[in-house]
TINU-388779 format. One record per atom (N, C-alpha, C): residue in one letter; z, x, y. Coordinates in steps of 0.1 Angstrom, whole numbers, padded with zeros to 4 digits, always signed. Atoms other than C-alpha are relative to their C-alpha. Layout:
BEGIN
aZXY;...
END
This chain:
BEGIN
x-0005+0001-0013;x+0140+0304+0098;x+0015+0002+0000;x-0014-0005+0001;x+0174+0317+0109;x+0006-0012+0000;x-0012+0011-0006;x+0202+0289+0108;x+0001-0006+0017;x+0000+0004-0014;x+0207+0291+0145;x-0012-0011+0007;x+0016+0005-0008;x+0168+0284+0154;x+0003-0015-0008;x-0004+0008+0008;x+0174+0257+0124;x+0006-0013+0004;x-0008+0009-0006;x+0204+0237+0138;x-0004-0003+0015;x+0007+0002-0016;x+0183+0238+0173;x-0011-0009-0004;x+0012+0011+0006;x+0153+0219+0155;x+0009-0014-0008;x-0009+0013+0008;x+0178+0194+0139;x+0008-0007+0013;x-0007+0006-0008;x+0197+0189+0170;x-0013-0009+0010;x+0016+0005-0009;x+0160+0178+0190;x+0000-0013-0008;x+0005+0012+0012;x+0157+0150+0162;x+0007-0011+0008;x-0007+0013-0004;x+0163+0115+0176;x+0008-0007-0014;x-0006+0006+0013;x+0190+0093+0159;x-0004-0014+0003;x+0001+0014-0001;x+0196+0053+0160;x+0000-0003+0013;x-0004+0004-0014;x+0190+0038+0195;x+0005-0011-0005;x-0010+0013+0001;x+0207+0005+0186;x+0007-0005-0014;x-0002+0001+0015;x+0223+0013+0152;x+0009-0016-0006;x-0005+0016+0005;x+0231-0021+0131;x+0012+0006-0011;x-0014+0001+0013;x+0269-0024+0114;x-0002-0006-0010;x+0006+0004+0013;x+0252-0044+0089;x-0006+0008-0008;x+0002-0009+0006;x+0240-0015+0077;x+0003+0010+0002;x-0011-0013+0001;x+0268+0007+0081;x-0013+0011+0007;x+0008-0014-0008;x+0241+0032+0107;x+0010+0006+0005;x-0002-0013-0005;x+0255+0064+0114;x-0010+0013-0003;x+0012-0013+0000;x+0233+0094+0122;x+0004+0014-0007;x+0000-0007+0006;x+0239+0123+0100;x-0002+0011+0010;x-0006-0007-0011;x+0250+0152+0121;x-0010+0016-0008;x+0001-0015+0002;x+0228+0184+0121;x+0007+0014-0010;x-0008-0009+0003;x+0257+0204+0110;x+0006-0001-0015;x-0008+0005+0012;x+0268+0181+0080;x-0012-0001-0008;x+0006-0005+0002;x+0232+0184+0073;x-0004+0007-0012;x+0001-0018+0006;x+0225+0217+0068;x+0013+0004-0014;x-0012+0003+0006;x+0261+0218+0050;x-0004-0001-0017;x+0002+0006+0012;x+0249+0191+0021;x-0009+0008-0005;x+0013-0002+0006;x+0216+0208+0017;x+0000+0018-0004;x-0004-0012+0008;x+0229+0242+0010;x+0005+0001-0011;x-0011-0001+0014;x+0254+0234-0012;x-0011-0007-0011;x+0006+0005+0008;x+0230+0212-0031;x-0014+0010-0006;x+0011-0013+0000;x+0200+0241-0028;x+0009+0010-0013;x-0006-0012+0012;x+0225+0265-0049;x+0002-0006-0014;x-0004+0007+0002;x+0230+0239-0070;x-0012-0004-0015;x+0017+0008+0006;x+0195+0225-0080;x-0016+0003+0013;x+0010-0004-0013;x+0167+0246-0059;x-0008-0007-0001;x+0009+0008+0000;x+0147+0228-0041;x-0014+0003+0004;x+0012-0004-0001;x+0119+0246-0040;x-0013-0004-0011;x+0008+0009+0009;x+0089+0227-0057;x+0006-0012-0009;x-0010+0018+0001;x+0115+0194-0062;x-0006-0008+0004;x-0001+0010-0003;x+0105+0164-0062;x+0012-0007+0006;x-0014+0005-0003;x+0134+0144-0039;x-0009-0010+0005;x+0003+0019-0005;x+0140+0109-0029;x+0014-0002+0013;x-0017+0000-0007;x+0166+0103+0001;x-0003-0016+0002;x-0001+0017+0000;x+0177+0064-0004;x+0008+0001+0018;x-0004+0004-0018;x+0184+0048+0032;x+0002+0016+0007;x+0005-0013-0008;x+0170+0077+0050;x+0002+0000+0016;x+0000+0003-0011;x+0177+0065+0081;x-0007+0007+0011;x+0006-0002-0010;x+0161+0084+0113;x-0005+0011-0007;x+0004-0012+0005;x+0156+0112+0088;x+0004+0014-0002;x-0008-0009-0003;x+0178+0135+0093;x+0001+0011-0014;x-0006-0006+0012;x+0186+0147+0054;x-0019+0006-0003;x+0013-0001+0005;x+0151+0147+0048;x-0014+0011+0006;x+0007-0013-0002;x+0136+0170+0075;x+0009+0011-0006;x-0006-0014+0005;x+0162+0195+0065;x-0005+0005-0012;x+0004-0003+0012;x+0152+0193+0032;x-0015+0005-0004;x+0015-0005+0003;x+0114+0195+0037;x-0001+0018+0009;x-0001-0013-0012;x+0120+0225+0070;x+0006+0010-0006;x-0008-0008-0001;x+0146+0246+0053;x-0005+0008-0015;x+0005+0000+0012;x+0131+0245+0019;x-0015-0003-0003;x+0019+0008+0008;x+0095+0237-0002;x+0001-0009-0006;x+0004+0008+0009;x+0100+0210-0020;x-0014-0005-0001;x+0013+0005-0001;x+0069+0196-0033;x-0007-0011+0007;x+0002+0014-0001;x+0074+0161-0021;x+0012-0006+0003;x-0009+0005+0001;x+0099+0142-0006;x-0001-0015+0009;x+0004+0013-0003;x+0101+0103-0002;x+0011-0007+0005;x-0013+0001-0003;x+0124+0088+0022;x+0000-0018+0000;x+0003+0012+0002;x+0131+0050+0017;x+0011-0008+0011;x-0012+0000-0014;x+0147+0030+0046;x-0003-0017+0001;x+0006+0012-0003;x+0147-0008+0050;x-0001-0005+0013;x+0001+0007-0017;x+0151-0011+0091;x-0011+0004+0004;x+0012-0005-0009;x+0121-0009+0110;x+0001+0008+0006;x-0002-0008-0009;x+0137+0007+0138;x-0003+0013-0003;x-0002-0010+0007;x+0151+0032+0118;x-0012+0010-0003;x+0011-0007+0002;x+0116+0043+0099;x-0011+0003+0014;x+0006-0008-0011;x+0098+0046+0134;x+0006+0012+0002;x+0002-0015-0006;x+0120+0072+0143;x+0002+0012-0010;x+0005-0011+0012;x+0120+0088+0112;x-0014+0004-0001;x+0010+0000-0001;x+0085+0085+0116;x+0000+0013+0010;x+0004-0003-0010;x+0085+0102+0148;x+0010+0015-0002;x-0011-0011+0004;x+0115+0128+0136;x-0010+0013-0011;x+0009-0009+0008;x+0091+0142+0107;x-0013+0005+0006;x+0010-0007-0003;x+0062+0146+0128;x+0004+0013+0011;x-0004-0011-0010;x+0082+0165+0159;x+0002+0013-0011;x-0002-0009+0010;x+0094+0190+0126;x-0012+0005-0006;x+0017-0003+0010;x+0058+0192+0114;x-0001+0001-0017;x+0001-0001+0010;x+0065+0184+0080;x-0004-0017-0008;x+0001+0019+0003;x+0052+0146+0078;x-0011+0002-0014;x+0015+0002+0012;x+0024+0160+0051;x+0006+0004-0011;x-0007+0000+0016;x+0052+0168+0023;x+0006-0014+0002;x-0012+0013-0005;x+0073+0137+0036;x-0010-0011+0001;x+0004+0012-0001;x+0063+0101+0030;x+0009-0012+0002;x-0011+0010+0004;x+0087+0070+0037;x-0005-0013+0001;x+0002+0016+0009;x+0085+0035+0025;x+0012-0006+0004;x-0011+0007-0004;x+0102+0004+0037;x-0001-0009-0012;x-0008+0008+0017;x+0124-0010+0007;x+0012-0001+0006;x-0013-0002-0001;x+0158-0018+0001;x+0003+0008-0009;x-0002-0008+0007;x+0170+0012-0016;x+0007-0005-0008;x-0006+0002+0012;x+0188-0006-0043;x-0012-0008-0010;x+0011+0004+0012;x+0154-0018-0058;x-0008+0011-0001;x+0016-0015-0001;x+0137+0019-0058;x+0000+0000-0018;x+0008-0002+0018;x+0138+0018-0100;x-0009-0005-0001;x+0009+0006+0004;x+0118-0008-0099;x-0013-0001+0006;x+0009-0003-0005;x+0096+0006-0077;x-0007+0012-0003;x+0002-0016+0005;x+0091+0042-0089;x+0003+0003-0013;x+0000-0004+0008;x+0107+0046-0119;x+0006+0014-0002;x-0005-0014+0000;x+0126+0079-0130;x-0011+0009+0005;x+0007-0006-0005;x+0104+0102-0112;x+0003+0015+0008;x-0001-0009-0002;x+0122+0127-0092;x+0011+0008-0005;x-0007-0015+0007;x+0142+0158-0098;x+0015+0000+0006;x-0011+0000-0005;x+0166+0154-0068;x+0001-0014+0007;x+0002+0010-0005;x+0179+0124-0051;x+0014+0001+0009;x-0007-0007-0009;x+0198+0130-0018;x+0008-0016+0007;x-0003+0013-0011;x+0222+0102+0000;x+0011+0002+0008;x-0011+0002-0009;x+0245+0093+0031;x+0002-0013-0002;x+0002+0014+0002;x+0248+0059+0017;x+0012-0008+0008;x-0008+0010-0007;x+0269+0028+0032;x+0011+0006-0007;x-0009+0000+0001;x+0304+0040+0032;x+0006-0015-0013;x-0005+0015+0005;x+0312-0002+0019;x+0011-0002+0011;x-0015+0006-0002;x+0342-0006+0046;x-0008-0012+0009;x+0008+0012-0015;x+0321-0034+0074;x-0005-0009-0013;x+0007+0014+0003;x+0316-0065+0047;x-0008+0004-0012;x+0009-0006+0013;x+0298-0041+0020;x+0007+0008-0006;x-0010-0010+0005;x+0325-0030-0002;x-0009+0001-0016;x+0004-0001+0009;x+0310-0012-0033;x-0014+0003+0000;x+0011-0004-0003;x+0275-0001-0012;x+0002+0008-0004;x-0001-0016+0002;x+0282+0035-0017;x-0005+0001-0013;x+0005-0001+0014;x+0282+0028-0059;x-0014-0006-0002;x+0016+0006+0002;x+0252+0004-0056;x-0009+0012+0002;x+0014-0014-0006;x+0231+0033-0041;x-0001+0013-0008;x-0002-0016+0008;x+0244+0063-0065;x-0007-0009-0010;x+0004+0002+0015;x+0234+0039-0097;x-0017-0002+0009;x+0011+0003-0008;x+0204+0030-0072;x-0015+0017-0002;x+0009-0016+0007;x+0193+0070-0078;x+0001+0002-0010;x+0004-0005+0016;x+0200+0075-0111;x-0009-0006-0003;x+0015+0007+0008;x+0174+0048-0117;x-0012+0005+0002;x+0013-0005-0008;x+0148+0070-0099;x-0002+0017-0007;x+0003-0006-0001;x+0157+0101-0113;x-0002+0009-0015;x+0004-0006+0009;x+0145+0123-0140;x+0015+0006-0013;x-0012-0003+0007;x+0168+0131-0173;x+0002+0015+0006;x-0007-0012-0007;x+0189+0165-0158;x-0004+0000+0016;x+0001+0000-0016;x+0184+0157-0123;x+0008-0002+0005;x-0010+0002-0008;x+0209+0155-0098;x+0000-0012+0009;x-0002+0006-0016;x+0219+0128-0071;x+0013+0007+0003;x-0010-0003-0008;x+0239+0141-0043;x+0002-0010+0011;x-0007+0012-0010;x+0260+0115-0025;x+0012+0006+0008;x-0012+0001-0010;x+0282+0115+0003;x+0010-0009+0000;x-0014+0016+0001;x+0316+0096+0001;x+0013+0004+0008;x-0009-0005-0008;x+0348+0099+0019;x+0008+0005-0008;x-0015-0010+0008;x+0375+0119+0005;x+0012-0010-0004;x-0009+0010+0003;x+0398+0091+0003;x-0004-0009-0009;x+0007+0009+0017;x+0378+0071-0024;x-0003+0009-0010;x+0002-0009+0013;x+0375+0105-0046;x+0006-0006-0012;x-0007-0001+0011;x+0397+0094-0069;x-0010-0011-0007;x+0006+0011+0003;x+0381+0060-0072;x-0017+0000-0005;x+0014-0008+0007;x+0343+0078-0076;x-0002+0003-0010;x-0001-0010+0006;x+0350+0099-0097;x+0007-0008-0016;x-0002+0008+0007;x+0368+0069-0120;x-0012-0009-0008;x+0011+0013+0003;x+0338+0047-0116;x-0010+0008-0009;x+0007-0013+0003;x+0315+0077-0128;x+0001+0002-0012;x+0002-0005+0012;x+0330+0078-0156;x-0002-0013-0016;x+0013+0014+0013;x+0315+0043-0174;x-0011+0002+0003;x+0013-0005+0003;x+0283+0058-0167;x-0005+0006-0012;x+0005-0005+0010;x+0262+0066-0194;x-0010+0013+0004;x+0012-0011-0008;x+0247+0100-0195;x+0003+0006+0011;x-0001-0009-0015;x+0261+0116-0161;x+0014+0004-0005;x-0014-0009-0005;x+0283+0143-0152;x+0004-0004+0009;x-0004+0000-0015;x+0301+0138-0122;x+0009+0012+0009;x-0008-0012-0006;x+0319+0166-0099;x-0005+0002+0014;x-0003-0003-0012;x+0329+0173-0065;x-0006+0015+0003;x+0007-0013-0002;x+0307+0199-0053;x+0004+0008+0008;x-0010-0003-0014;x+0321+0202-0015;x+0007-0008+0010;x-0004+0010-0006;x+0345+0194+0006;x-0004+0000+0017;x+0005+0001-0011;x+0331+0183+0040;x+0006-0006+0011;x-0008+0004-0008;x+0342+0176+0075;x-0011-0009+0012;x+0010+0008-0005;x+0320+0152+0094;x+0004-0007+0015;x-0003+0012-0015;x+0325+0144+0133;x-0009-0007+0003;x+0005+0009-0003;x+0314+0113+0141;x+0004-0005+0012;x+0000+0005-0012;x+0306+0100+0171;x+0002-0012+0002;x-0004+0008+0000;x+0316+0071+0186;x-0015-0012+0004;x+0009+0000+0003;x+0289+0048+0174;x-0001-0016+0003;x-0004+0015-0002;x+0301+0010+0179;x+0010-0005+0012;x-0009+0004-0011;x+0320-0009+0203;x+0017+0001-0001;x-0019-0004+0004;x+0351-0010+0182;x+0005+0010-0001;x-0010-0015+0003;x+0359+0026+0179;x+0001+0001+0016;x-0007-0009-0006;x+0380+0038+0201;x-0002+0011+0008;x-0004-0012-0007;x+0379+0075+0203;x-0017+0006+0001;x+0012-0007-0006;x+0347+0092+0219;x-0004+0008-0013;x+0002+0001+0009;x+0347+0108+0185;x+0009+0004-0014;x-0014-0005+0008;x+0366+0114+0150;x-0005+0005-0013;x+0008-0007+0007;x+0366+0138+0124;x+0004-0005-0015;x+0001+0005+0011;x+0360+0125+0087;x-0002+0007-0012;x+0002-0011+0009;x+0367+0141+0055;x-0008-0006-0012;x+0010+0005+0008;x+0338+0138+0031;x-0003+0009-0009;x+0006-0006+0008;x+0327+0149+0001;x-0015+0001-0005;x+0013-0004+0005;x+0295+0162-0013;x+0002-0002-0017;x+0003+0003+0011;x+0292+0145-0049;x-0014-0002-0008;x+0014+0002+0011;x+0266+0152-0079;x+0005-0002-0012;x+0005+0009+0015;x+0257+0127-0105;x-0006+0006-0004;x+0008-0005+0011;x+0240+0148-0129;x-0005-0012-0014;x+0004+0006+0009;x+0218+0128-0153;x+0002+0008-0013;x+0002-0006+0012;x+0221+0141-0187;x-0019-0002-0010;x+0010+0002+0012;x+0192+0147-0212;x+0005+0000-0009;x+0001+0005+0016;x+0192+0127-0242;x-0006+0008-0015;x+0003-0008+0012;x+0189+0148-0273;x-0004-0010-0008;
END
């Protein structure tokens, strides 16, 4: 399917009707999307991949990934109820709910639910600035626990904690780390306390590469 038709099927997708600050909800923008799932496609194809998207929220990462691509399988894990309804209801308008499964967990216990299992592992995870400082790393070591030796997680982070990523990354055992792309992410105005109708956010596209153990 052309891009155009593409970003027209992504834009139809419901997001959060009453997104919770406690869990850092923001809806994943069509455009930032498509974006991550390119860059990560050239990257590590995802055609007959197993992928995992941690805190999946309305679904957004996850139809792209099943619609735009073949993966074999992809499992989205989400712990709000809300949330997984309309992810529920996001994978069936797309017609792809029979590669797509999601599970209500807290995505920082999926090792101990699954086990290294997939190939790729995709996330928009909690920024950490609202009360949850240090969510973002919880949820990157959160996929390496899930994912196969030479597999990728691609995480989203802001540009302004690169340096600090990219530090922490490097007392990991076994992973590469590197800045894949750099991204620009308008966000809507999503809470009471913001301000401006909306504002634009510079974000990067980061892969944890697991290493295989010789």
């Amino acid at each position: 399917m052309a891009q155009k038709k593409l970003k027209w099927l992504l834009e139809e997708l419901s997001g959060f009707e009453d997104p919770k600050i406690s869990l850092e909800q923001y809806a994943t923008s069509p455009e930032l999307s498509l974006a991550m799932m390119d860059a990560i496609d050239e990257l590590t194809p995802l055609d007959g991949a197993t992928v995992a998207d941690l805190g999946c929220g309305c679904g957004m990462l996850m139809t792209t990934a099943a619609f735009a691509f073949s993966p074999s399988y992809v499992l989205g894990v989400e712990i709000d109820d809300d949330a997984i309804a309309t992810c529920c209801e996001n994978l069936e308008h797309a017609e792809v709910q029979d590669v797509c499964e999601v599970v209500q967990l807290d995505a920082l216990a999926a090792g101990k639910a699954f086990g290294p299992i997939f190939d790729v592992v995709v996330m928009n995870p909690p920024f950490g600035t609202k009360n949850n400082a240090g969510m973002d790393m919880k949820f990157v070591n959160a996929g390496l626990s899930i994912l196969k030796p030479g597999g990728s997680v691609y995480s989203l982070h802001k540009t302004s904690t690169r340096n600090f990523i990219l530090k922490a990354a490097k007392n990991m055992e076994n992973v590469e780390v590197d800045c894949i792309a750099e991204l620009r992410w308008n966000l809507p105005q999503t809470y009471k306390f913001h301000k401006k109708k909306s504002v634009d956010v510079d974000v990067d596209l980061v892969r944890f590469k697991k290493l295989k153990i010789k």
